[in-house]
N, C-alpha and C positions, 0 to 999 in steps of 0.2 A: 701718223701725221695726217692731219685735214687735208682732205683732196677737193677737186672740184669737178664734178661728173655733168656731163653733158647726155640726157639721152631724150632719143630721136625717137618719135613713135605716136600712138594716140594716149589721150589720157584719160580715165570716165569723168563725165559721161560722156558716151555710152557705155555701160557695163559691157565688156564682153572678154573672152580670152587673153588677147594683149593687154587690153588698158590693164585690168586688172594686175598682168601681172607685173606693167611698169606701176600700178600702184602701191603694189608691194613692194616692188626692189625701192623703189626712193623710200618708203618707211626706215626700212632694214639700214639703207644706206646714210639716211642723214641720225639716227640712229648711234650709228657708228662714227657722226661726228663730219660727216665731208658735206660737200655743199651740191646739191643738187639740182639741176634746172632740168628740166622736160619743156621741149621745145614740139607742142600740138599738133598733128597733123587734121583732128577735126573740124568740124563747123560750126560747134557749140564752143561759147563762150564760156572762160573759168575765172573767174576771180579769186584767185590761190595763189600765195607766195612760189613765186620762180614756175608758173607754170605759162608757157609764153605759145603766143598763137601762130606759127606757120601762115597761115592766111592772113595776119595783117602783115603789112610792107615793113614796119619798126621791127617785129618779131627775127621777120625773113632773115634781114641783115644782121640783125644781134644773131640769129643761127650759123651766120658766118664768119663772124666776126670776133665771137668770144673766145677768150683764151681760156685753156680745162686740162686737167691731167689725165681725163681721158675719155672717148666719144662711144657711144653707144647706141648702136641703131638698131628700131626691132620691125620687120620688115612681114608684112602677109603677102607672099608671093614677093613677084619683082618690082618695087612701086622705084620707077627711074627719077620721081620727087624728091627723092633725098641724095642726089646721084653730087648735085651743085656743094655743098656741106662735107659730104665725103672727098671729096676732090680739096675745097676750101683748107678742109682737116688734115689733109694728107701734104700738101701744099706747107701747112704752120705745125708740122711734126710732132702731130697730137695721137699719140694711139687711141687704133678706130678699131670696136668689134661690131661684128652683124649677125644678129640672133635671125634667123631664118623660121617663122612659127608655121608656118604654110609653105607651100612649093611645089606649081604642077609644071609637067613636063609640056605642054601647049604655047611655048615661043613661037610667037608669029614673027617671021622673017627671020632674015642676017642682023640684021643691025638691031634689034630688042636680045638676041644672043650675043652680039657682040657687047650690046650695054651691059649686062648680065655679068658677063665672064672680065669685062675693063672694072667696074665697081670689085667685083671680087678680088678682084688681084692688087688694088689700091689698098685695101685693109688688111689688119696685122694680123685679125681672130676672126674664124667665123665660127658660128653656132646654130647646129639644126637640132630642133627639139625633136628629130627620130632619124631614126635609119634610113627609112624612103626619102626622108628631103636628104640625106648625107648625100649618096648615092646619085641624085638627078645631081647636086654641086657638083659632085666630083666628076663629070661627063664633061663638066665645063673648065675645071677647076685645080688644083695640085691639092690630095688629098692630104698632104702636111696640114693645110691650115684647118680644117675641119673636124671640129668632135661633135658629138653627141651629148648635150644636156637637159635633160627635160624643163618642162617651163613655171610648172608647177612651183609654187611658194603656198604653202601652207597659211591659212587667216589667220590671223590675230583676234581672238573674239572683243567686240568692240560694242557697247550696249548700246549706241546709238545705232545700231543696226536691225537692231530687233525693235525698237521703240519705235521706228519708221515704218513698220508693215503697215499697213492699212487693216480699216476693223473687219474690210470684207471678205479679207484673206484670210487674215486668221479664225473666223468664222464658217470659211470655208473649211478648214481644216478641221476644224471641230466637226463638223457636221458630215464630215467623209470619212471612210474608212473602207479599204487600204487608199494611201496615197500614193499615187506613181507621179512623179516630177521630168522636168525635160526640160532644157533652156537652146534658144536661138539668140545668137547676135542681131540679124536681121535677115526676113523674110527675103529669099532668091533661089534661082536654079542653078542646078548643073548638070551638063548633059541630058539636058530636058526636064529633071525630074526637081520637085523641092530639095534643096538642099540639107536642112535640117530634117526633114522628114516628117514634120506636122500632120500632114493626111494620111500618115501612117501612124498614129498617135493617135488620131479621131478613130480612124479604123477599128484600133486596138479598144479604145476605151467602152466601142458599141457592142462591140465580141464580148467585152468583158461584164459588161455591163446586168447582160442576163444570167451568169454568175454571182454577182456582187453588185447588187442593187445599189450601193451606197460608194461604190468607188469612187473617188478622184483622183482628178489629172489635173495638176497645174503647170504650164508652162510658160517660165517667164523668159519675156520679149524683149529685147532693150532698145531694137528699132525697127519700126514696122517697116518701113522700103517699098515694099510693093504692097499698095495700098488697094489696089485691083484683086488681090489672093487674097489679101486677111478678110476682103468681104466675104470670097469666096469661101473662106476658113470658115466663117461665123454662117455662112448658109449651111454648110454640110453639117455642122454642130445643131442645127435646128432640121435639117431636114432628117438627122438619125435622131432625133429627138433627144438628146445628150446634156443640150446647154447648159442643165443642175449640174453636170457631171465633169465638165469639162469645162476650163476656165484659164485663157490667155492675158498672161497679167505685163501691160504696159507702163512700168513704171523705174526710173530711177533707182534701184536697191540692189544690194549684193544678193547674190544667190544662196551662200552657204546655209543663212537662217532657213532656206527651205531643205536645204536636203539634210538638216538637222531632225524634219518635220517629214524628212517622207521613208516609205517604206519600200521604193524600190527608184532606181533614178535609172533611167532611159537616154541612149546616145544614139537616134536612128538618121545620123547622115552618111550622106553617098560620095561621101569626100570629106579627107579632114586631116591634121597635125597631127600632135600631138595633144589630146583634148584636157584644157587642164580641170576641166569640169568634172570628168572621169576620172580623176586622181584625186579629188577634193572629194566625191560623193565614195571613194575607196579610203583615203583618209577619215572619214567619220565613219566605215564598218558599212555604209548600204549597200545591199544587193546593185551591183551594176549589170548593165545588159546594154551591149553597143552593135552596132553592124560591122562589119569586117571587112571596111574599105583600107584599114591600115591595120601594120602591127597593135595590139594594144597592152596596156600594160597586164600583171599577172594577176590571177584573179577575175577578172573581169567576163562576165558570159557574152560569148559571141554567138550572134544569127546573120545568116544570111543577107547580105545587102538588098535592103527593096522588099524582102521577102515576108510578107504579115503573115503566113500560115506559120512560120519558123520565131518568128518575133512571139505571135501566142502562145504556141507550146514553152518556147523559152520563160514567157512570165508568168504563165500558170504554174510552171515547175517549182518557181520560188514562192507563189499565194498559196500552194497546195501544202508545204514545205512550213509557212510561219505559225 
């Protein structure tokens, strides 16, 4: 029977972990026939069937207002934005899940805990895409409602996704070998340091470089944010003299067509979910190599957080190896 699914979250653009993977679940789900609206939480405009913008005033109230068989919110950390919807929903006896893709332990005050643990207890289903975010919930939380599901949906190969590369990319690619790949949502810190780990990327690629004269690094960006660092980015790429070698790609596209295209895919943040980008570059077979700020999935070569003497040895192990 046709349903009518309400879900809460962002949508691309920007490409990045969630969006993506509410872009899959509405495929899969209207697909299978039910009706599905995604109500925006970004800043970028969509012009897409049922895809409705949070930020204008018409959006906001149709997010309250609509009737659905059943609400679905995907949350990075605690964003108390969606808190008015869930109450709304809970209110018009609409079952409500919350997919949890992020979650750190750092509540400031009583009452950002107390909003935290009132939102949890309103809803019917929660869902942490790992064990670390299960675990800070259930400090707050009755571990009845919490399981663990990863986030991960598999692509659908779609042609228009490879026709849209750009001629400079894929010419990059031609003209490097080996490829190591890495992707950012958007350029930020945490606990002082890049969060993606970019400058340890640059690092890696100048080490590597006088091994493998013809290396590339592409990493695609989906929002630069801190526009002060990417200068900084693009100095250090010129001051190790790299810039042939290394290449930050700012553009609207899926990711998968590159790590189709690379020969080893890189996860160096110092914080993170459950990365669905490391389950997509293990689903097509590449060498992955992540830092060890969280469990990761099997398979996958871990180094040391931060650590670029341990990251090198890690990927020379797999260049020495192909």
């Amino acid at each position: 029977m046709k349903s009518r699914i309400l879900i809460f979250g962002i949508f691309p653009p920007p490409l990045g972990g969630i969006s993506n993977h509410i872009l899959r679940a509405k495929d899969i789900l209207e697909e299978d026939g039910n009706e599905v609206y995604v109500f925006d939480i970004s800043r970028e405009r969509k012009k897409k069937k049922n895809i409705v913008s949070l930020r204008n005033p018409i959006g906001f109230i149709k997010g309250l207002i609509i009737t659905c068989d059943h609400v679905h919110v995907h949350q990075s950390g605690f964003q108390w934005f969606f808190l008015p919807f869930i109450v709304t929903h809970r209110i018009l006896k609409h079952p409500i899940t919350i997919t949890y893709h992020s979650l750190r332990t750092n509540f400031k005050g009583f009452f950002i805990k107390y909003l935290f643990r009132f939102q949890n207890n309103l809803v019917d289903e929660i869902v942490a895409v790992n064990s670390n975010i299960k675990s800070i919930i259930i400090q707050y939380n009755s571990k009845s409602k919490v399981q663990v599901i990863p986030a991960f949906i598999p692509p659908k190969f779609k042609e228009k996704d490879f026709k849209i590369l750009p001629i400079w990319i894929l010419k990059f690619f031609d003209n490097h070998n080996p490829i190591i790949t890495a992707n950012a949502y958007k350029l930020q810190f945490y606990n002082g340091f890049d969060l993606y780990g970019l400058d340890l990327l640059i690092e890696l690629c100048y080490r590597l470089k006088a091994l493998y004269p013809d290396i590339g690094f592409v990493v695609l960006l989906s929002t630069i944010g801190n526009h002060d660092y990417y200068k900084k980015l693009l100095n250090m790429l010129a001051e190790k003299e790299i810039e042939k070698n290394f290449i930050i790609v700012n553009e609207k596209i899926q990711f998968y067509p590159f790590l189709m295209k690379s020969d080893i895919f890189i996860r160096p943040t110092n914080t993170d979910g459950d990365s669905i980008s490391i389950r997509e570059s293990l689903f097509f077979n590449i060498p992955t190599i992540s830092s060890d700020v969280v469990k990761r999935p099997e398979s996958t070569i871990i180094f040391q957080n931060r650590n670029i003497n341990d990251l090198l040895n890690k990927t020379l192990s797999i260049l020495k190896n192909m």
